[in-house]
C-alpha positions, -999 to 999 in steps of 0.1 A, spaced: 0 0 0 27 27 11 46 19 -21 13 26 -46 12 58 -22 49 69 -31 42 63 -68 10 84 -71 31 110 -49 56 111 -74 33 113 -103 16 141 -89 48 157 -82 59 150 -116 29 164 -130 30 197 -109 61 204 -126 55 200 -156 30 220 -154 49 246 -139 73 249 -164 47 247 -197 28 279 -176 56 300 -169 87 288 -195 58 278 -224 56 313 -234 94 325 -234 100 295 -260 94 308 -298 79 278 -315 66 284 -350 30 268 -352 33 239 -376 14 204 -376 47 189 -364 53 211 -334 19 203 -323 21 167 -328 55 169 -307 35 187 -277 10 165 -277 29 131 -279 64 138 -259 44 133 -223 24 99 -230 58 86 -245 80 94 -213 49 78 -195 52 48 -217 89 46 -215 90 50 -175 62 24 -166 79 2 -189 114 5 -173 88 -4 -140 73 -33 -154 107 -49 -170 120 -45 -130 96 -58 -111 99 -97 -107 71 -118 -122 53 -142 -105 60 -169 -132 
């Protein structure tokens, strides 16, 4: 149970501030808007989501 509690902790954490930094460094960055920049944005999070809970999954001992 405490360990599920340190993950979402960390998540949260995670999330603050990264949402900290898109609010308050977003605008100082001059990104023309294009299709590909967008698609960038958009994708970059759920892939270091993906590659983290992977690294998790390929650590943890299976019960096979």
């Amino acid at each position: 149970m405490n360990e599920t509690i340190d993950f979402l902790i960390k998540i949260f954490i995670a999330s603050l501030i990264l949402s900290l930094l898109i609010k308050y460094l977003g605008p100082l960055l001059s990104l023309a808007p294009s299709n590909l920049n967008a698609l960038i944005i958009v994708m970059i999070v759920p892939v270091i989501v993906t590659v983290f809970l992977t690294k998790k999954m390929l650590n943890t001992p299976s019960d096979s």
